[in-house]
PDB file of N, CA, C, O and CB in Angstrom:
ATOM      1  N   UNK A   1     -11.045  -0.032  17.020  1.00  0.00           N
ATOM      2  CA  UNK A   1     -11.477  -1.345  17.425  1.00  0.00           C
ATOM      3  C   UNK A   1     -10.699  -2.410  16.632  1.00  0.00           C
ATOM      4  O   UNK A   1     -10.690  -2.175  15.423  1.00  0.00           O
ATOM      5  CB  UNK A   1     -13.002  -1.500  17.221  1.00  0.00           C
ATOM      6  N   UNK A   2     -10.096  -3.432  16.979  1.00  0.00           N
ATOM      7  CA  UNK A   2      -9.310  -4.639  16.566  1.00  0.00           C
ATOM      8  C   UNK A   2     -10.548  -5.373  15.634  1.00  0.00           C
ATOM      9  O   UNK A   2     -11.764  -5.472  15.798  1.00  0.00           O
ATOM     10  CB  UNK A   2      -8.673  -5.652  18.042  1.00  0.00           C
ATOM     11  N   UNK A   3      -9.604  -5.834  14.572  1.00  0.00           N
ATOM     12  CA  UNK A   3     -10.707  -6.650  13.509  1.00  0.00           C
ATOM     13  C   UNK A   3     -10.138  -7.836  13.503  1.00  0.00           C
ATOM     14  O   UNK A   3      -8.911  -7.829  13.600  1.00  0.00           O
ATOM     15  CB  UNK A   3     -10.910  -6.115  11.876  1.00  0.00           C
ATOM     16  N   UNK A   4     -10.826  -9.158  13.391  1.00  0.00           N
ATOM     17  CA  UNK A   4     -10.360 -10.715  13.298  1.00  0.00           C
ATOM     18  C   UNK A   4     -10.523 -10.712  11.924  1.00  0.00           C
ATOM     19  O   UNK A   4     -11.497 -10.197  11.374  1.00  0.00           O
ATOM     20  CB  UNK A   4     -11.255 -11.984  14.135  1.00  0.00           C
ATOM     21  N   UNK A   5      -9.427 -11.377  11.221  1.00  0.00           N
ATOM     22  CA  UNK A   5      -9.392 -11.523   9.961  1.00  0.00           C
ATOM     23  C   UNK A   5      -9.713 -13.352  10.176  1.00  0.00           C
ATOM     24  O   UNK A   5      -9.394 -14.127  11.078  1.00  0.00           O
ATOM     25  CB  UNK A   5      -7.838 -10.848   9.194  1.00  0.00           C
ATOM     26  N   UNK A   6     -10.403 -13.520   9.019  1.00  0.00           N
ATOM     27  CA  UNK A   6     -10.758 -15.034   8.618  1.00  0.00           C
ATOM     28  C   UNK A   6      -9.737 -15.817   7.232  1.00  0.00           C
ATOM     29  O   UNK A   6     -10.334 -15.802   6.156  1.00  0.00           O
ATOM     30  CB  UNK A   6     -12.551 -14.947   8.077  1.00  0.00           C
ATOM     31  N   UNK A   7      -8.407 -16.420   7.200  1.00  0.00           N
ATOM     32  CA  UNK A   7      -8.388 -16.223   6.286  1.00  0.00           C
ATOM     33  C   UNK A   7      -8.108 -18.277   5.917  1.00  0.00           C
ATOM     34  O   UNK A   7      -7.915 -18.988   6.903  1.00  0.00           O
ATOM     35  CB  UNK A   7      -7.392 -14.856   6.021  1.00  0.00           C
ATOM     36  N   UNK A   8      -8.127 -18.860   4.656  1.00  0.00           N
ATOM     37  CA  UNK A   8      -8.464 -20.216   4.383  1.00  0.00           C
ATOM     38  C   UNK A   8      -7.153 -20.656   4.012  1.00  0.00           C
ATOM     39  O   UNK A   8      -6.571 -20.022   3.132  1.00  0.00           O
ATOM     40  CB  UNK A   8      -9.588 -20.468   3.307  1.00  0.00           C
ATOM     41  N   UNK A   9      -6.557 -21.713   4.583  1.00  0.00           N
ATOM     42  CA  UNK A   9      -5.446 -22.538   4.541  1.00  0.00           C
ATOM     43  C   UNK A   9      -5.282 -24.008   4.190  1.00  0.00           C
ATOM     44  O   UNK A   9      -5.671 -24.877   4.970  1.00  0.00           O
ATOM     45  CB  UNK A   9      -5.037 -22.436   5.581  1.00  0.00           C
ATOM     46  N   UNK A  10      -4.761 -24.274   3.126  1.00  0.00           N
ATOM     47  CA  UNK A  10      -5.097 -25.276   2.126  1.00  0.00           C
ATOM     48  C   UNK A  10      -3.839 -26.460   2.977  1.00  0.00           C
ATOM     49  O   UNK A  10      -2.699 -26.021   3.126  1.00  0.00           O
ATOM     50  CB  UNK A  10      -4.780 -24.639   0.132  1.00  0.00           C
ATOM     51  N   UNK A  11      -4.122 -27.730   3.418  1.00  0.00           N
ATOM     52  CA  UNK A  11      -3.514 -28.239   4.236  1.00  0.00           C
ATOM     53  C   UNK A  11      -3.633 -29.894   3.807  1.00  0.00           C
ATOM     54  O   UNK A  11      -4.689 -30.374   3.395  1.00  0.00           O
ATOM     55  CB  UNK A  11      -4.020 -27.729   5.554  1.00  0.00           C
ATOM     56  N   UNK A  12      -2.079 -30.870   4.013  1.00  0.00           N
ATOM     57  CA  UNK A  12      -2.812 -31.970   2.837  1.00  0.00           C
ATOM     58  C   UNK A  12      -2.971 -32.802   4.428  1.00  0.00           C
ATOM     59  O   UNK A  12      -2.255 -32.682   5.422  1.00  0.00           O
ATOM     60  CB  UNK A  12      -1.552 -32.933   1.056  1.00  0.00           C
ATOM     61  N   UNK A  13      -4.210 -33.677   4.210  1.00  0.00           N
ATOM     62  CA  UNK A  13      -3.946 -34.509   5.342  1.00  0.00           C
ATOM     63  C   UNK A  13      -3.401 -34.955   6.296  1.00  0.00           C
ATOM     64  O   UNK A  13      -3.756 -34.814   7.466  1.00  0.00           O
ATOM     65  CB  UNK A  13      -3.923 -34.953   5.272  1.00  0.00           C
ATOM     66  N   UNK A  14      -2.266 -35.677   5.799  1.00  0.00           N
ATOM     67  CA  UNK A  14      -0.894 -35.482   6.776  1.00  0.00           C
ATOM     68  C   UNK A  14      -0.899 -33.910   7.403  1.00  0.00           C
ATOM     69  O   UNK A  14      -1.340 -33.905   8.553  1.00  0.00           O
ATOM     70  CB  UNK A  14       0.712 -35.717   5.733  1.00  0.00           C
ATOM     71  N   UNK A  15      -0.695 -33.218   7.143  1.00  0.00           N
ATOM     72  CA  UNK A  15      -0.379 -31.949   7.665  1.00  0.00           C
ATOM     73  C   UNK A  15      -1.243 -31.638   8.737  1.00  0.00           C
ATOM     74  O   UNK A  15      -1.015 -31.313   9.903  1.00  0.00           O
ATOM     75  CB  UNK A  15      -0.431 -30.935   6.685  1.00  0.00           C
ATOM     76  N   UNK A  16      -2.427 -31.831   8.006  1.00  0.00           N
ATOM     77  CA  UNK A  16      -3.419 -31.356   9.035  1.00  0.00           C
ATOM     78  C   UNK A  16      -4.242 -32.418  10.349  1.00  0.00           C
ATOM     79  O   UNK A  16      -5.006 -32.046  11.240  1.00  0.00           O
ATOM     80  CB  UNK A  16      -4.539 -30.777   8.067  1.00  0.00           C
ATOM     81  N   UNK A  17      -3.799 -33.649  10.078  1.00  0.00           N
ATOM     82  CA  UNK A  17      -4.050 -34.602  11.256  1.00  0.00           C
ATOM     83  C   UNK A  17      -2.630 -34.230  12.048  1.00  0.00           C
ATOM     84  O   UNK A  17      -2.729 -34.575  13.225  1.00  0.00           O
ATOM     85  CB  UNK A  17      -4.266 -36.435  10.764  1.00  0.00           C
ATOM     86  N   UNK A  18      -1.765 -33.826  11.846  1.00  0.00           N
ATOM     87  CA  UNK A  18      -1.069 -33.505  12.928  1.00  0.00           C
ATOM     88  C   UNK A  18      -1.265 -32.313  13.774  1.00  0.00           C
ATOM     89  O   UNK A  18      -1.344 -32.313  15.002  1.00  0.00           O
ATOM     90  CB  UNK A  18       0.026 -33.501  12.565  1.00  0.00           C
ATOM     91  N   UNK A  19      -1.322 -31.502  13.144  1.00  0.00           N
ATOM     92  CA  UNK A  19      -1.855 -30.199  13.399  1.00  0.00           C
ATOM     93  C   UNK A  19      -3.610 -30.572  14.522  1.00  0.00           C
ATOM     94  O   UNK A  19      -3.674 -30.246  15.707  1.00  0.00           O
ATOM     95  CB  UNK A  19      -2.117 -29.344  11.490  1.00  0.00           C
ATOM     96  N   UNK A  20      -4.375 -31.026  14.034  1.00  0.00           N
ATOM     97  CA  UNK A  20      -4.951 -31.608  15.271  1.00  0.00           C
ATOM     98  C   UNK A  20      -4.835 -32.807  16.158  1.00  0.00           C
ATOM     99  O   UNK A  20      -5.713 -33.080  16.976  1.00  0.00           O
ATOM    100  CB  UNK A  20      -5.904 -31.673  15.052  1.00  0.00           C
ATOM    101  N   UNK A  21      -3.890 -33.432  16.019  1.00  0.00           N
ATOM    102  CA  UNK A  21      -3.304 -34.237  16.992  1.00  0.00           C
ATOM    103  C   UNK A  21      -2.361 -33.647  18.591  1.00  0.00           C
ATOM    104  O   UNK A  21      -2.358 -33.986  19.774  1.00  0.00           O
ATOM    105  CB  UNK A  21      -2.396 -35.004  16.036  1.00  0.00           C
ATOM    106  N   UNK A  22      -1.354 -32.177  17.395  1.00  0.00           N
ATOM    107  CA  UNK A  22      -1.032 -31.504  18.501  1.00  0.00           C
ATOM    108  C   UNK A  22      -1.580 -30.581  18.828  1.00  0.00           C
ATOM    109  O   UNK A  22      -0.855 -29.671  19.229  1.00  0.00           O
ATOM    110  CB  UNK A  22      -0.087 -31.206  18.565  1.00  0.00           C
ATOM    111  N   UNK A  23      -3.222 -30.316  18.832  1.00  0.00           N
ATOM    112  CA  UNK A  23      -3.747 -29.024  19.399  1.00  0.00           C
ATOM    113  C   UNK A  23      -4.368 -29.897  20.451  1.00  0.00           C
ATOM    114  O   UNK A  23      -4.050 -29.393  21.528  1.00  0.00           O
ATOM    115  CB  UNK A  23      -4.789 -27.935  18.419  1.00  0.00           C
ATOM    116  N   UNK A  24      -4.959 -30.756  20.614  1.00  0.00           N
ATOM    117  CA  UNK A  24      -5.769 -31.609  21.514  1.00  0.00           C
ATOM    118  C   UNK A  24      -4.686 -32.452  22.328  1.00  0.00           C
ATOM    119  O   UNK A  24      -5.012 -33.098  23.324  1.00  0.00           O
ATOM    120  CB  UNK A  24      -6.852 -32.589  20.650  1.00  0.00           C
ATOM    121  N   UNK A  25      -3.710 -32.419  21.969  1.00  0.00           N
ATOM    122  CA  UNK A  25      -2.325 -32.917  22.986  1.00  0.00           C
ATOM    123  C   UNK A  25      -2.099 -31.732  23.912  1.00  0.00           C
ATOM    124  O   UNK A  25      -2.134 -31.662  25.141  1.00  0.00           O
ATOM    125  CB  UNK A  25      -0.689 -33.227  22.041  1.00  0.00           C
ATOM    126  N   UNK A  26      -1.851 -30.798  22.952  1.00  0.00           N
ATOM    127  CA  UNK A  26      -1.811 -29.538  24.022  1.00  0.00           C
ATOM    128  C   UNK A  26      -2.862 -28.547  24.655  1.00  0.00           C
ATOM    129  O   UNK A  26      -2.693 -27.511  25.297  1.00  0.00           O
ATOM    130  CB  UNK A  26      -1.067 -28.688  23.492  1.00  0.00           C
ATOM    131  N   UNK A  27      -4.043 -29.234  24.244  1.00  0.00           N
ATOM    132  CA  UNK A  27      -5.477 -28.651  25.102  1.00  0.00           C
ATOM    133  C   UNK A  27      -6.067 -27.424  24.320  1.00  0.00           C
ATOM    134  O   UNK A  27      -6.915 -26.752  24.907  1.00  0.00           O
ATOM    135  CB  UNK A  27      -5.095 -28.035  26.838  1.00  0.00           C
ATOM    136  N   UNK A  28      -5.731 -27.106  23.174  1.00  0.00           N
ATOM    137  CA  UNK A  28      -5.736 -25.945  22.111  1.00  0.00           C
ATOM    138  C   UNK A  28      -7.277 -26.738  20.992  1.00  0.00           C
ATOM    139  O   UNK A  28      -7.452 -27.899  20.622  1.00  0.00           O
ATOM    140  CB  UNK A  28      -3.657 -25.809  21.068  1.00  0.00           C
ATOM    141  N   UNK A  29      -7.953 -25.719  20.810  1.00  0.00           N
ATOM    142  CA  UNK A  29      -8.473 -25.874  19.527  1.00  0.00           C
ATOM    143  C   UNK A  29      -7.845 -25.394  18.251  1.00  0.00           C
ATOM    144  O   UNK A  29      -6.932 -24.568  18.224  1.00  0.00           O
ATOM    145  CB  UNK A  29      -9.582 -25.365  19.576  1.00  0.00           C
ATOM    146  N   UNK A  30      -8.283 -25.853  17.391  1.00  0.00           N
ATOM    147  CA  UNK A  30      -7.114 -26.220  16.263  1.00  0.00           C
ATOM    148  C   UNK A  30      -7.135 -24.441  15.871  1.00  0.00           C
ATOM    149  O   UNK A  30      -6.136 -24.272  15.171  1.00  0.00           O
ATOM    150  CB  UNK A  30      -7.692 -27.672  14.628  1.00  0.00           C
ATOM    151  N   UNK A  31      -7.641 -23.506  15.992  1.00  0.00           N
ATOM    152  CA  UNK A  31      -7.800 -21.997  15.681  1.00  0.00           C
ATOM    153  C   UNK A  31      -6.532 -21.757  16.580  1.00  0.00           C
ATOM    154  O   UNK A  31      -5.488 -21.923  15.948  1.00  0.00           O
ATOM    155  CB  UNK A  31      -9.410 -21.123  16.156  1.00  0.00           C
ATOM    156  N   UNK A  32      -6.371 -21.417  17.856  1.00  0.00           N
ATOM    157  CA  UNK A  32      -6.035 -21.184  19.060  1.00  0.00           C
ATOM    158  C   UNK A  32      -4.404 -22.006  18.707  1.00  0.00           C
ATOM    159  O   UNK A  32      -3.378 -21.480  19.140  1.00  0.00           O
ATOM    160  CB  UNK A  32      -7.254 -21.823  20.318  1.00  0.00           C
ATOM    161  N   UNK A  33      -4.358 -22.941  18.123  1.00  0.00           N
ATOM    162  CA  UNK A  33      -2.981 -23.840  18.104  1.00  0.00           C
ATOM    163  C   UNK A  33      -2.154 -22.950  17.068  1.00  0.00           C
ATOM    164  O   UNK A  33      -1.054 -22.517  17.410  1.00  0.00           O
ATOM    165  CB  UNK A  33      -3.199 -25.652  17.507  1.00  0.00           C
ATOM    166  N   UNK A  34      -2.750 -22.637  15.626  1.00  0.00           N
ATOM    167  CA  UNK A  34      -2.838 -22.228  14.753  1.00  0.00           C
ATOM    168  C   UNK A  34      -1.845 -20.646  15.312  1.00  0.00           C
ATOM    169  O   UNK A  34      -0.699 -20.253  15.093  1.00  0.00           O
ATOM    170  CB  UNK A  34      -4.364 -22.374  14.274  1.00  0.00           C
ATOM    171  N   UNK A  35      -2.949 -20.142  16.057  1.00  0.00           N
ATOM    172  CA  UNK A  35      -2.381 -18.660  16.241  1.00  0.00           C
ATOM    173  C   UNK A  35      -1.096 -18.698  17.201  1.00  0.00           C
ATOM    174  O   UNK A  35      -0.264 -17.792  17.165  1.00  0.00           O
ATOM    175  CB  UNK A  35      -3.587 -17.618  16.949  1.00  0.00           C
ATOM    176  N   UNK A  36      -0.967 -19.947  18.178  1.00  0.00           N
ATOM    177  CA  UNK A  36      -0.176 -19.888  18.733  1.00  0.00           C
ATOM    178  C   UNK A  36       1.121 -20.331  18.052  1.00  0.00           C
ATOM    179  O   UNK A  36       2.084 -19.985  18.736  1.00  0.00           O
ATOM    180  CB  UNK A  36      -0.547 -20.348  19.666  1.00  0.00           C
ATOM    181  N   UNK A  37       1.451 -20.942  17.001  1.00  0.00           N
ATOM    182  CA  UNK A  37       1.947 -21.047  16.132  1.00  0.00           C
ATOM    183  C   UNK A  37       2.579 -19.953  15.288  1.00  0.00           C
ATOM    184  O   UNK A  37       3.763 -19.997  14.954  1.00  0.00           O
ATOM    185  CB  UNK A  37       1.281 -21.621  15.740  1.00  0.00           C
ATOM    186  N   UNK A  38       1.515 -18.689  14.860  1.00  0.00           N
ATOM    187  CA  UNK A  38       2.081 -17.943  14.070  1.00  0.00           C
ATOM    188  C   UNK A  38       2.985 -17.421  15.156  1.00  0.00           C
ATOM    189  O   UNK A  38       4.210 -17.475  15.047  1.00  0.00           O
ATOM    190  CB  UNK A  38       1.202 -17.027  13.254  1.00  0.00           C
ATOM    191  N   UNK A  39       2.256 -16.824  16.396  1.00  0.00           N
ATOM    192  CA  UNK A  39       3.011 -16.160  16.972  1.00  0.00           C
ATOM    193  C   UNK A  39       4.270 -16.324  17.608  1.00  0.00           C
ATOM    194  O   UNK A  39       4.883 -15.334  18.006  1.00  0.00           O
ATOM    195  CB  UNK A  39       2.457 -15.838  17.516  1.00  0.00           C
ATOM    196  N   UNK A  40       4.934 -18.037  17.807  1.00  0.00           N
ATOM    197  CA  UNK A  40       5.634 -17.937  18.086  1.00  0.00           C
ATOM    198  C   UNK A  40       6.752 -18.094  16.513  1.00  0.00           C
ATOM    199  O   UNK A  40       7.925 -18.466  16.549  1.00  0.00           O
ATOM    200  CB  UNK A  40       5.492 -18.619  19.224  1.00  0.00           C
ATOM    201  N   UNK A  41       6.172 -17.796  15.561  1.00  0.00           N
ATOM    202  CA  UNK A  41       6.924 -17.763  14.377  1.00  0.00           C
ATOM    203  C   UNK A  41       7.398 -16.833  13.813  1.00  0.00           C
ATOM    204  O   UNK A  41       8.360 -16.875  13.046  1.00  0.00           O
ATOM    205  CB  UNK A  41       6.464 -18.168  13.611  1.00  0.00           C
ATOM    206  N   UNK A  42       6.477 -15.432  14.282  1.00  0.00           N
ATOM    207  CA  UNK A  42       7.021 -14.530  14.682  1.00  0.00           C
ATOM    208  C   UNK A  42       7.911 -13.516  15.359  1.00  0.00           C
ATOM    209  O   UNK A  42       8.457 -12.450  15.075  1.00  0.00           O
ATOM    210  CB  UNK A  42       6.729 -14.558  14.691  1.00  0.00           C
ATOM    211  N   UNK A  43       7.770 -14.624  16.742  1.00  0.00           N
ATOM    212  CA  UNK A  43       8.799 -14.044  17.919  1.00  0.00           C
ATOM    213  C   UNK A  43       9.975 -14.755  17.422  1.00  0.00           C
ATOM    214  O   UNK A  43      10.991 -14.194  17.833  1.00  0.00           O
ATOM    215  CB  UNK A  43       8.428 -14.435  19.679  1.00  0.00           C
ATOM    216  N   UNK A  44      10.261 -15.900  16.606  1.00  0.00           N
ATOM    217  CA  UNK A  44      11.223 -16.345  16.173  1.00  0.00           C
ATOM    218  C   UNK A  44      12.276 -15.320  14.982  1.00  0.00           C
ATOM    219  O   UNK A  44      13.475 -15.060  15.075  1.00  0.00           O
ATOM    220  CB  UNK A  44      10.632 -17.555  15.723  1.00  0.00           C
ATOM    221  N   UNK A  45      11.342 -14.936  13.971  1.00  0.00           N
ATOM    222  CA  UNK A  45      11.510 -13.925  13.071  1.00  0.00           C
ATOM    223  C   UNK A  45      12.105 -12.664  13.754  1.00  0.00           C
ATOM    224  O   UNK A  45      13.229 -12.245  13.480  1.00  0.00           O
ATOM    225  CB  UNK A  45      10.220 -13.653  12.416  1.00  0.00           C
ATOM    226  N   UNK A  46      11.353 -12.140  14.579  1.00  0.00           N
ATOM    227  CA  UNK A  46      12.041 -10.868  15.550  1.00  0.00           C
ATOM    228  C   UNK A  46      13.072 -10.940  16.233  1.00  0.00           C
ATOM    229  O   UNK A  46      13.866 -10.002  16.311  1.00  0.00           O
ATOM    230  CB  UNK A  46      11.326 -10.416  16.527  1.00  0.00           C
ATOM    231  N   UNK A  47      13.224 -12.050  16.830  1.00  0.00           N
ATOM    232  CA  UNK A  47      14.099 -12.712  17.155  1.00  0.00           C
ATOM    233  C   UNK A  47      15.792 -12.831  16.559  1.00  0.00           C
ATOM    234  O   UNK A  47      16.803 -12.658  17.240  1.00  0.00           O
ATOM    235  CB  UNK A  47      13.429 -13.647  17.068  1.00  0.00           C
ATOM    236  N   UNK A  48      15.726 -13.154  15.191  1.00  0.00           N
ATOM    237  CA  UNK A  48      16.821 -13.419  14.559  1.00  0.00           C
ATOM    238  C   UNK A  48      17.166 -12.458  13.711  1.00  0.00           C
ATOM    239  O   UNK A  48      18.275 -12.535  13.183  1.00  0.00           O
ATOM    240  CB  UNK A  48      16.772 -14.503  13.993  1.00  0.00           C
ATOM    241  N   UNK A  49      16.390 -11.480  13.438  1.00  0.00           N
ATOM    242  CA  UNK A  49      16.022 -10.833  12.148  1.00  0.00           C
ATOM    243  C   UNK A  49      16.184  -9.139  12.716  1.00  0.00           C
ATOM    244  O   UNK A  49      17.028  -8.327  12.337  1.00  0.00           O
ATOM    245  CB  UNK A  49      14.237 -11.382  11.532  1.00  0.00           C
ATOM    246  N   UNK A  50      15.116  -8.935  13.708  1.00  0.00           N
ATOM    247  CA  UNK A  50      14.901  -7.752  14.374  1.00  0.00           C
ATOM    248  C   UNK A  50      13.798  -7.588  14.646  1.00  0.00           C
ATOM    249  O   UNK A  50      13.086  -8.557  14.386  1.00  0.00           O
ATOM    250  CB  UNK A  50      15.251  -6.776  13.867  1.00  0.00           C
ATOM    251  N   UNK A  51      13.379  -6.865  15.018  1.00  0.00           N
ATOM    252  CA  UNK A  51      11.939  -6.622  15.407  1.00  0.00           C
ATOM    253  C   UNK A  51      10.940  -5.652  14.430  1.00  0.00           C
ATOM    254  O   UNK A  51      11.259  -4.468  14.318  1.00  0.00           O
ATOM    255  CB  UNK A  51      12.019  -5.961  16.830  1.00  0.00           C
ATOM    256  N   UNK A  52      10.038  -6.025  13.902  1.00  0.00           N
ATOM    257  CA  UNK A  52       9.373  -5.423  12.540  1.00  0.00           C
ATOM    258  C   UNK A  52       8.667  -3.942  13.228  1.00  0.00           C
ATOM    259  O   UNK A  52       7.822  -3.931  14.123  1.00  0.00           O
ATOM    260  CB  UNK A  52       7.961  -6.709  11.721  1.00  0.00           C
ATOM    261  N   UNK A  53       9.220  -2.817  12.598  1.00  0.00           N
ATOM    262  CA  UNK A  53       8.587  -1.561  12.398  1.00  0.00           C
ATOM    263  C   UNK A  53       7.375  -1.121  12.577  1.00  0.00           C
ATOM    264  O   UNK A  53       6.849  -0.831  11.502  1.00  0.00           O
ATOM    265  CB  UNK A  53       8.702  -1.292  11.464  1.00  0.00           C
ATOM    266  N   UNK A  54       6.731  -0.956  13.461  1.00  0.00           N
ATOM    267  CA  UNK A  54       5.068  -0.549  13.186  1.00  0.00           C
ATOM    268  C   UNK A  54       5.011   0.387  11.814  1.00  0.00           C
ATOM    269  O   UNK A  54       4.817   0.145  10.622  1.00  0.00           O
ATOM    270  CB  UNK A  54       4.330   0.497  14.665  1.00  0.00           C
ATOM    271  N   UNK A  55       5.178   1.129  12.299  1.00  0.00           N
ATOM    272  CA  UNK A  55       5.359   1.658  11.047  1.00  0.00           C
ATOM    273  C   UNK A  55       5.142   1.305   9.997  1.00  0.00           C
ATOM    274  O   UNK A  55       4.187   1.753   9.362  1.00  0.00           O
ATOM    275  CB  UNK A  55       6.161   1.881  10.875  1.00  0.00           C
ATOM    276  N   UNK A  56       5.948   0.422   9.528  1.00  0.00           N
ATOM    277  CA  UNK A  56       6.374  -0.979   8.485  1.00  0.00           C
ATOM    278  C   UNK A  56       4.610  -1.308   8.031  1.00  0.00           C
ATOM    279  O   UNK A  56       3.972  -1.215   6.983  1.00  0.00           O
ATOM    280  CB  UNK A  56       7.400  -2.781   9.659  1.00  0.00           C
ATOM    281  N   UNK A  57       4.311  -1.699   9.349  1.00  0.00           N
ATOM    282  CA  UNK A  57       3.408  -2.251   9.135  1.00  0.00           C
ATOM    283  C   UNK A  57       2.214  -1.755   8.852  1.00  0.00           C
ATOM    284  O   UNK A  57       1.567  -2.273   7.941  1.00  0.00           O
ATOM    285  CB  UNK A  57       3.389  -2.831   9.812  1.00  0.00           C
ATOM    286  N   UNK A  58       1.652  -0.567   9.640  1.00  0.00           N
ATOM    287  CA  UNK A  58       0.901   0.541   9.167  1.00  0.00           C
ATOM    288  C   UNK A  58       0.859   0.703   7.728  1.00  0.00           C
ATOM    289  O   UNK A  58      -0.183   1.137   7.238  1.00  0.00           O
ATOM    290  CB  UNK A  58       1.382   1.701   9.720  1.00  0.00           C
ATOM    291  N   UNK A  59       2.045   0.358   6.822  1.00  0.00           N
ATOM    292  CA  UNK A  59       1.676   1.151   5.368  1.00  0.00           C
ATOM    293  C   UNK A  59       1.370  -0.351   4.346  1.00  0.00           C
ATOM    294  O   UNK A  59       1.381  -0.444   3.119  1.00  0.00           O
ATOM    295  CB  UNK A  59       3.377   2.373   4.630  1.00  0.00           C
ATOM    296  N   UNK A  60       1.060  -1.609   5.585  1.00  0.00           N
ATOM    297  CA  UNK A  60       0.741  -2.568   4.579  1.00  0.00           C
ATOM    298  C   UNK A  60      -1.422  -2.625   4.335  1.00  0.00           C
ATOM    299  O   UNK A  60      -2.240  -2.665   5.254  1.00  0.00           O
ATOM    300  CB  UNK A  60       1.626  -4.306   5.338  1.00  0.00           C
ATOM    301  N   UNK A  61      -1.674  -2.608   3.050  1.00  0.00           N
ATOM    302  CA  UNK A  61      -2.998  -2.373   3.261  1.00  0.00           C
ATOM    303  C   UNK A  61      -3.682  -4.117   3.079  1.00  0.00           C
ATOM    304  O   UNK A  61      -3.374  -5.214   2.614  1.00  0.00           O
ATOM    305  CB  UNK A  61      -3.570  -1.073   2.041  1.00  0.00           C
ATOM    306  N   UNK A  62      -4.885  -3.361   3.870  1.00  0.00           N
ATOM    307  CA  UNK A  62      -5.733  -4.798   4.441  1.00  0.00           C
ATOM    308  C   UNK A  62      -7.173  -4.656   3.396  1.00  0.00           C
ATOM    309  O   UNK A  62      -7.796  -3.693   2.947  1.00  0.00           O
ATOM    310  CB  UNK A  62      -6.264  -4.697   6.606  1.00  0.00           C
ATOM    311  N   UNK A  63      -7.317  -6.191   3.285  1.00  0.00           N
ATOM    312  CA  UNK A  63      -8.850  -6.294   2.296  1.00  0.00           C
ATOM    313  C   UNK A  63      -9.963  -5.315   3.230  1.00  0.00           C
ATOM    314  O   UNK A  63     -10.136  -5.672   4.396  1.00  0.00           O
ATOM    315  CB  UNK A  63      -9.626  -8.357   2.171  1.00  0.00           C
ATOM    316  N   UNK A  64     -10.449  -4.522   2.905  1.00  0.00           N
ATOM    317  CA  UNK A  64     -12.191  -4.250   3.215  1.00  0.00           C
ATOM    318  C   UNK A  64     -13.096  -5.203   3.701  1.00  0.00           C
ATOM    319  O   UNK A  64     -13.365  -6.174   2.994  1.00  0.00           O
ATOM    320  CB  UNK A  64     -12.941  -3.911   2.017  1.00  0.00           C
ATOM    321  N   UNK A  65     -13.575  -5.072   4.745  1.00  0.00           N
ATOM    322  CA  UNK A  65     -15.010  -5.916   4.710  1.00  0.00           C
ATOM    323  C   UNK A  65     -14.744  -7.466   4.770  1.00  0.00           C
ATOM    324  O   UNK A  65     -15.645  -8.268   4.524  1.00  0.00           O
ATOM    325  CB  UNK A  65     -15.907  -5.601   3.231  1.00  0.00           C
ATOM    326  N   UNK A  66     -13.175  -7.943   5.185  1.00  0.00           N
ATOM    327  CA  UNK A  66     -12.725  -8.932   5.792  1.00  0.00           C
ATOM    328  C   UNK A  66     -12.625  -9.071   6.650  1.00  0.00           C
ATOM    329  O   UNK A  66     -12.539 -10.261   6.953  1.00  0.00           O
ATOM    330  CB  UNK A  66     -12.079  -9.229   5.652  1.00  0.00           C
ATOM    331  N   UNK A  67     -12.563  -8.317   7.501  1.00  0.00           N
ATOM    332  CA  UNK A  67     -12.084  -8.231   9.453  1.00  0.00           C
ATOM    333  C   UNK A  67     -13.643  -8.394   9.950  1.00  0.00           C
ATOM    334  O   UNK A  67     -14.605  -8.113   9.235  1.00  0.00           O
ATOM    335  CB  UNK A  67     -11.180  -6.181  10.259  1.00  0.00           C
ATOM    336  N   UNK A  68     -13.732  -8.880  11.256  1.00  0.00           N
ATOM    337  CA  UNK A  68     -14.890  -8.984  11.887  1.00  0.00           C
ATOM    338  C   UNK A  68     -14.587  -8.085  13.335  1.00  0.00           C
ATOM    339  O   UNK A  68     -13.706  -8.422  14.126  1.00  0.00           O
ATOM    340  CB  UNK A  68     -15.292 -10.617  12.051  1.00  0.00           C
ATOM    341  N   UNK A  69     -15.536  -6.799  13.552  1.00  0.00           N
ATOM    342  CA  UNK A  69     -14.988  -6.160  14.642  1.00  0.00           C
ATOM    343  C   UNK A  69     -15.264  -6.931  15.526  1.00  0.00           C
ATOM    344  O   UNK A  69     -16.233  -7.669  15.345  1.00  0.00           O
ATOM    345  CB  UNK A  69     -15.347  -4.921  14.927  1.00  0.00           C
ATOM    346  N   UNK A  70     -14.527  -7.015  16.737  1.00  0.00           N
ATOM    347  CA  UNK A  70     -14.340  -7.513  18.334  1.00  0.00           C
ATOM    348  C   UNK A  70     -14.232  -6.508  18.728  1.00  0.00           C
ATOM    349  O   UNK A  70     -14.060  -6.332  19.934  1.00  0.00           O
ATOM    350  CB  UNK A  70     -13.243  -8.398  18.888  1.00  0.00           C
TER     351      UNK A  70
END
């Protein structure tokens, strides 16, 4: 089962009135803007870089009792 991780992002004003300026420009709640963000920061990364290993990723370990099952 997929777990949602919660995690807290320290953001100075400026930063973050834009950040909801362009989620409500683009019809996004500021969560939803956020993720759409990583992900295309990602596809950018894969992109230029290569594409990251599952594998890779499998052997990175995750906090306990942080994820919320969905």
């Amino acid at each position: 089962m997929k777990k949602n991780y919660s995690i807290e992002v320290k953001l100075t004003d400026e930063l973050y009135r834009k950040l909801v300026y362009i989620s409500a420009s683009e019809g996004r709640n500021i969560n939803n803007q956020f993720i759409f963000l990583l992900r295309n920061n990602i596809a950018y990364f894969e992109r230029t870089k290569g594409k990251i290993d599952p594998a890779e990723l499998m052997k990175i370990e995750l906090p306990e009792g942080s994820g919320d099952e969905d």
